[in-house]
N, C-alpha and C positions, 0 to 999 in steps of 0.2 A: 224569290221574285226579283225580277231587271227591272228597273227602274229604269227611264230615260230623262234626262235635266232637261230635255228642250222637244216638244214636236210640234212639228211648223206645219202638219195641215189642222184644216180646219176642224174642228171638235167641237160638241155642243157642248154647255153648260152642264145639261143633264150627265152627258157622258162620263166628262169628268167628277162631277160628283160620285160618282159609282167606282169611278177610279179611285179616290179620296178616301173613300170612306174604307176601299178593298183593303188600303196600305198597311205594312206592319205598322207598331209602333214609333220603328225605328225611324222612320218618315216620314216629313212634313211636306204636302204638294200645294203647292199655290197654282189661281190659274189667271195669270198676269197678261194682259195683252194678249189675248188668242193661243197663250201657249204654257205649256206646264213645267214648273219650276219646280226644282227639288230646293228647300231650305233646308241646311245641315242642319246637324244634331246641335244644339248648344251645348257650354261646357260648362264647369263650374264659375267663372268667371262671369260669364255672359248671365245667367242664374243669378248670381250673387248683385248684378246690377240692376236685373228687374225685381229683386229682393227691398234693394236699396230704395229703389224707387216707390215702391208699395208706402212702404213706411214712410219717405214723406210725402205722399198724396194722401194716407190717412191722418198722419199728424194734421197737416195742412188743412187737408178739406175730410173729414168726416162722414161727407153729405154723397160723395162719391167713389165707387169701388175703383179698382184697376185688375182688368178681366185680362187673364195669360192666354193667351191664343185664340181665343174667341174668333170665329173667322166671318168677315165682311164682305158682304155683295158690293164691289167698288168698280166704277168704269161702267154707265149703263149703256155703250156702245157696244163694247167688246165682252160684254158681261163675266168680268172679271171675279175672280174669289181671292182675298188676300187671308193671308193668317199671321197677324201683327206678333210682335213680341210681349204686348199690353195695349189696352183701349182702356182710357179712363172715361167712365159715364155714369150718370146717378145709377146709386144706389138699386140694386136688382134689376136694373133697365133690361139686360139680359134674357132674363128669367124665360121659358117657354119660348123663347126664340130659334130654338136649333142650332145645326153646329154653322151655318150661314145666315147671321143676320144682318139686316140694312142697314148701311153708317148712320141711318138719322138717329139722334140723340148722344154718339160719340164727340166727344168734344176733343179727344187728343188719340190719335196714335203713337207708338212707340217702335221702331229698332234699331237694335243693339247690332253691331257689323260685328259678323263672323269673320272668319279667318278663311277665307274662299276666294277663287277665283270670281266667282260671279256677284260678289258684295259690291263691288262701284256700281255696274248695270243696274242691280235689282235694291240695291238700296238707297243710291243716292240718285239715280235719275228713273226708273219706272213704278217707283212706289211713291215719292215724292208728287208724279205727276196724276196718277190713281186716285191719291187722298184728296189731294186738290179738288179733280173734276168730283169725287163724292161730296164734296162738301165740308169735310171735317174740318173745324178749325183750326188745330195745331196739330203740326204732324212734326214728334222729337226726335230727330236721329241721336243716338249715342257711339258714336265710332272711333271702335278701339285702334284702329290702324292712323289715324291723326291723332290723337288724345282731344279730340275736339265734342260740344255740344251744337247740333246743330236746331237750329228753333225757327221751323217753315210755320210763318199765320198766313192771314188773310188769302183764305183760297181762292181760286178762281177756275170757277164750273163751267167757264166758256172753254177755254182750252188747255186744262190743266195746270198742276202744279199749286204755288202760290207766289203772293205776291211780297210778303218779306220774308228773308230768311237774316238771319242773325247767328253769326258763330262766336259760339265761348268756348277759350283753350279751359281743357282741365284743370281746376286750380281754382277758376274764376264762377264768379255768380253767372247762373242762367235763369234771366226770366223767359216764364211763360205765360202769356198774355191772357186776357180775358178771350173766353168763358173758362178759362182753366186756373188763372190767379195766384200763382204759386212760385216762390222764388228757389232756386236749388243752388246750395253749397257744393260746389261738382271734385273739391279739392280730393274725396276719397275714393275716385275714378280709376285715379294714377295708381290705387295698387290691384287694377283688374286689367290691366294689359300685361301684354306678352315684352 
């Protein structure tokens, strides 16, 4: 099956869905801004950081899972579909929701930057702006290609994004703010890049 990274006419929600769901394994489609995005495969590395990360959001918070790919109806203009690398939210919030559920009650997103052409576009400025107008409160970039923690809070549902962002080099403490609460030693980062 051909797969296309990008189609720029318009497509319903529905449609894509049916596209989504058709895909091999091999294939992750988001439907970002009016248009459908191929997310690469992850690798062992990228694994091994949402590995890391599990474990300390269950050490930390107990009270809340950290759900891998879960996919979110985000953007209620463009009616967007994203599929994070992890959504931290209480405890079974998930459950019975299908493979598209509404950000409300996620209180962090997560991704990790592949090694792709399309990771500045789609990770650090159309996802960032997505989560925002959905509402989530922290949204974490973890990207391998700076060694940097990026930590977007306070969103803003008027016109995307949010309103602080915070970078910590690898190495360094990253806090994540309330409703999330959690502080991360990010020193063992530095052996998950290239």
């Amino acid at each position: 099956m051909a797969v296309m990274a990008e189609h720029t006419s318009q497509m319903s929600v529905d449609e894509f869905e049916t596209i989504a769901s058709a895909a091999p394994e091999t294939v992750t489609l988001e439907f970002i801004d009016g248009r459908i995005e191929v997310k690469p495969v992850t690798d062992g590395d990228h694994n091994s950081i949402v590995s890391w990360l599990a474990k300390r959001c269950m050490q930390t918070r107990p009270d809340l899972d950290l759900y891998q790919t879960q996919g979110l109806r985000v953007d209620a203009y463009r009616q967007s579909r994203a599929r994070p690398d992890a959504v931290l939210a209480p405890e079974a919030h998930f459950a019975g929701h299908g493979e598209w559920a509404e950000p409300d009650g996620a209180l962090m997103v997560v991704e990790v930057t592949s090694y792709d052409s399309d990771t500045d576009r789609r990770d650090r400025h159309e996802k960032p702006a997505a989560y925002g107008q959905a509402g989530i409160p922290v949204y974490l970039l973890i990207d391998r290609d700076a060694c940097t923690v990026t930590v977007h809070s306070r969103p803003d549902r008027r016109v995307g994004g949010y309103r602080d962002i915070r970078l910590t080099d690898f190495g360094e403490t990253a806090v994540l703010p309330d409703p999330v609460g959690i502080e991360l030693d990010t020193e063992i980062l530095k052996n998950y890049v290239r």
